[in-house]
C-alpha positions in Angstrom: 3.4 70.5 27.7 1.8 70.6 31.0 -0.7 67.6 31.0 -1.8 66.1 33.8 -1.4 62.4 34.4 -5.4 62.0 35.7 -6.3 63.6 32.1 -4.1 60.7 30.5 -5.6 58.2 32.4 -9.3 59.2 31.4 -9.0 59.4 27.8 -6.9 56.0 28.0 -9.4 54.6 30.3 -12.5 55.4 28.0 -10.3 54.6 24.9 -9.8 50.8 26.6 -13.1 50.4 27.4 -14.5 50.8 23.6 -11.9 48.8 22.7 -12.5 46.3 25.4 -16.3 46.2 24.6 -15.7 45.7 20.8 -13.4 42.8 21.2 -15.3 40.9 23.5 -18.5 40.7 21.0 -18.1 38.7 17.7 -18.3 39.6 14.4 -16.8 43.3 15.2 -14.6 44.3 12.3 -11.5 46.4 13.7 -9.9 49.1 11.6 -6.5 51.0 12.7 -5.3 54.1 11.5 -1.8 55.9 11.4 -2.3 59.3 9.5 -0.8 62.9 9.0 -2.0 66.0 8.3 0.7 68.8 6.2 -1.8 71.5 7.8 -1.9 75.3 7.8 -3.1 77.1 11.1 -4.7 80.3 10.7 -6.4 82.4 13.0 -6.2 84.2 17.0 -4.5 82.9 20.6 -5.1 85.2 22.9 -4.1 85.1 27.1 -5.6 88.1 28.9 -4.5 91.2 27.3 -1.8 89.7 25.1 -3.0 88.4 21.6 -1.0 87.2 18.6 -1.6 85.7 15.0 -1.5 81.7 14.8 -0.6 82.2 11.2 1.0 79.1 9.9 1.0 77.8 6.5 1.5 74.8 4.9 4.9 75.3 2.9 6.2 76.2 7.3 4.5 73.8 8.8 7.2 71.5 8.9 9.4 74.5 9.9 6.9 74.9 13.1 6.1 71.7 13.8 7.9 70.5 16.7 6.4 66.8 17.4 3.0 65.8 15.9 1.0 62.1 15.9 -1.8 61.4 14.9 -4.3 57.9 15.3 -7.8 56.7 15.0 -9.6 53.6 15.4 -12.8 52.5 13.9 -15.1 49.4 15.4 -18.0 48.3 13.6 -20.2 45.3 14.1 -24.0 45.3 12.3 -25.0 49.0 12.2 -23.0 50.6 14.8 -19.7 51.5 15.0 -17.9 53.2 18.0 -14.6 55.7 16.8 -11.8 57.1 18.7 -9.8 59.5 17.1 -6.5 61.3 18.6 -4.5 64.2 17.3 -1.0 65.9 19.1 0.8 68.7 17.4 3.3 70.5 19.1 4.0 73.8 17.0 6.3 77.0 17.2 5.9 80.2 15.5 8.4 83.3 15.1 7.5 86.4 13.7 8.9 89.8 12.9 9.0 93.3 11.5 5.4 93.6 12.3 4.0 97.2 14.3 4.3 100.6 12.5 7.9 100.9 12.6 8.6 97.0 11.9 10.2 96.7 15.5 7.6 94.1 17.0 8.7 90.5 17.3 6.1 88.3 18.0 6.3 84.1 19.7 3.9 81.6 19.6 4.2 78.5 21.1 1.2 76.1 21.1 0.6 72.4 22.3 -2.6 71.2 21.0 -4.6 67.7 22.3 -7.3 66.6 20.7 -9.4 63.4 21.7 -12.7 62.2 20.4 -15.2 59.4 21.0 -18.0 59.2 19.1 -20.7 56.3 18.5 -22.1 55.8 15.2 -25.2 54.3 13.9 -25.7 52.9 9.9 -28.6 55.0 8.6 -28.4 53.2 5.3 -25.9 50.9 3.4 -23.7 54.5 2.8 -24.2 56.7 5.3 -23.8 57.0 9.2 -25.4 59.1 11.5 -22.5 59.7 14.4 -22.6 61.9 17.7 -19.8 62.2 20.8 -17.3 64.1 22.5 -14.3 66.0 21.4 -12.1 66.7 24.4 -9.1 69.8 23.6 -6.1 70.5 25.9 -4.0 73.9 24.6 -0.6 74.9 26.4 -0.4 78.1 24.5 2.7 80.8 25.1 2.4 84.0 23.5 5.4 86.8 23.9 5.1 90.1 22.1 8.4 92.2 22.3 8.3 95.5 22.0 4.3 95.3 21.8 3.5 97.3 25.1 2.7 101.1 25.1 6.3 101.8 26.0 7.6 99.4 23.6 8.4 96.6 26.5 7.7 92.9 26.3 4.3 91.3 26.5 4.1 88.0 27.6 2.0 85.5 29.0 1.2 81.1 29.4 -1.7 79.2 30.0 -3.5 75.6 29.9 -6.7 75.5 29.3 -9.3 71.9 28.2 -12.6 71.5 27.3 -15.2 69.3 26.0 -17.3 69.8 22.9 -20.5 67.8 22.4 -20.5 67.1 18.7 -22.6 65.6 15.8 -22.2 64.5 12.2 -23.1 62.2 9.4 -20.2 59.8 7.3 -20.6 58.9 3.8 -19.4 56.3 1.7 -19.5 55.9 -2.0 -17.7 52.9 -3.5 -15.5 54.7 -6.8 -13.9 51.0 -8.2 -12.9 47.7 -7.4 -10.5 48.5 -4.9 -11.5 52.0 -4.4 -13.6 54.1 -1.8 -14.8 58.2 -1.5 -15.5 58.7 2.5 -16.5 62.2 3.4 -17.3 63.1 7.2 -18.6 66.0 8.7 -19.7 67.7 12.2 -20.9 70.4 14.6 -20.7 71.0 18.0 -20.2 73.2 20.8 -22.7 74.8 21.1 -21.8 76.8 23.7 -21.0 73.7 26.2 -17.5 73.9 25.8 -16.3 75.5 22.8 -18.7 79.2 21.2 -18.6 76.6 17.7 -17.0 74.1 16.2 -17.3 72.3 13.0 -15.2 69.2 10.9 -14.7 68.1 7.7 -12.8 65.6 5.7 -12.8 63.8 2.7 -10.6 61.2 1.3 -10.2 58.4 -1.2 -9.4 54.9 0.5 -7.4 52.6 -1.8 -7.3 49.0 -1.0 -3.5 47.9 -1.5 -3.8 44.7 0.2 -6.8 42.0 2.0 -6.4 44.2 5.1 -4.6 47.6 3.8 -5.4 50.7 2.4 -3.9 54.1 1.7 -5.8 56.7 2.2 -5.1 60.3 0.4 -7.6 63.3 0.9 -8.3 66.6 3.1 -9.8 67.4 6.1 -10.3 70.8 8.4 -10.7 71.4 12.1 -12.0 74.9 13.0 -12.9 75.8 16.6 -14.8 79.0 18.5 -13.1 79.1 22.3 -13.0 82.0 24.1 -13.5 82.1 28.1 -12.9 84.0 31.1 -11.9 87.8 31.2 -9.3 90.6 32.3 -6.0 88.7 33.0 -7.9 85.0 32.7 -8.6 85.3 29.6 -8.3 82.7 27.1 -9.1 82.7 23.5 -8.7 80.2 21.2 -10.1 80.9 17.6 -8.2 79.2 14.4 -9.1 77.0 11.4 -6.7 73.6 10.6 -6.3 71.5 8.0 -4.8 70.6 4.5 -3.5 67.8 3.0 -3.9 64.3 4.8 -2.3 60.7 4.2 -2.2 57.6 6.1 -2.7 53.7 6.4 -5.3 51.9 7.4 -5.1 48.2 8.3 -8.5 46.7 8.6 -9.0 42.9 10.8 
């Protein structure tokens, strides 16, 4: 994946500062998360005139997946909380018999960076109020043999980022003793980075230990990105998600 090292350096650099500013203050409650999602892809890639199906569902993803890790931290002190939330999936897809004659092989090869920051502010005892950024960096590949007019290979690469202004509310609703329901949701876009994109998730936080939990639920990703024209093209236009479980560890 062709990152570059200054991009790195940003999102770690506003990454350390949250986390430098929440554990200079006291009384800031620190919560780490490791998590995966067993998610289907659906939806377009495109790169100038080539586009392809990102069709991938859950029973391949593990097929497809080539590396993936995903983390997110949660500071709160009083009624605001600042969040950082980072998700890498590397993924492959192979497909064929497709065209009329079941002679079209299609690729896809897709390495997917997403990095948010939000800030969040206690509305009430249950529910936040939450707005940031939502940074995305694709390395998409797309090869379609025997796709052209003559029955030749398409092909064609491309790395494309942008940022997505985004806003949403969190709720939390305690279910027992020991157990939470936390649903999340946002919008953004708006035309600043990506057309439109929206979150959701939902999960039920089980307390295990003083400081851990398990956490099993769902969540969904969908984003709107299309830019440039002719032979710069870049479109970017799928829905994520399915099944998620991690650990938190709360200090």
């Amino acid at each position: 994946m062709r990152i570059s090292s200054w991009r790195y350096f940003t999102v770690g650099l506003l990454t350390g500062v949250l986390w430098g500013n929440a554990a200079a203050a006291e009384e800031w409650q620190h919560t780490v998360v490791l998590y995966g999602i067993g998610a289907s892809i659906d939806g377009k890639a495109g790169i100038g005139d080539v586009t392809a199906d990102v069709d991938v569902g859950f029973d391949d993803i593990l097929d497809n997946l080539e590396f993936g890790a995903m983390a997110a931290y949660r500071g709160e002190r009083g009624r605001w909380a600042v969040v950082a939330d980072l998700i890498f999936m590397a993924l492959e897809q192979k497909k064929s018999g497709l065209g009329p004659a079941g002679g079209t092989r299609a690729k896809v090869e897709a390495d997917q960076l997403i990095v948010e920051l939000d800030g969040s502010y206690a509305v009430t005892e249950r529910l936040d109020a939450y707005g940031g950024l939502r940074y995305w960096e694709l390395d998409n590949e797309l090869e379609i043999v025997g796709g052209g007019p003559l029955g030749e290979t398409l092909s064609a690469s491309k790395t494309e980022d942008w940022v997505d202004p985004i806003v949403g509310l969190r709720y939390v609703a305690p279910l027992a003793e020991r157990w939470q329901f936390i649903v999340r949701g946002d919008v953004g876009g708006f035309g600043v980075g990506s057309d439109f994109t929206w979150h959701t998730s939902a999960f039920a936080a089980w307390q295990v230990s003083e400081n851990g939990s398990v956490l099993l639920g769902l969540r969904y990703l969908d984003v709107d990105y299309d830019d440039g024209s002719g032979s710069d093209r870049f479109r970017w236009d799928v829905t994520e998600g399915g099944p998620m479980a991690g650990f938190a560890w709360r200090f």
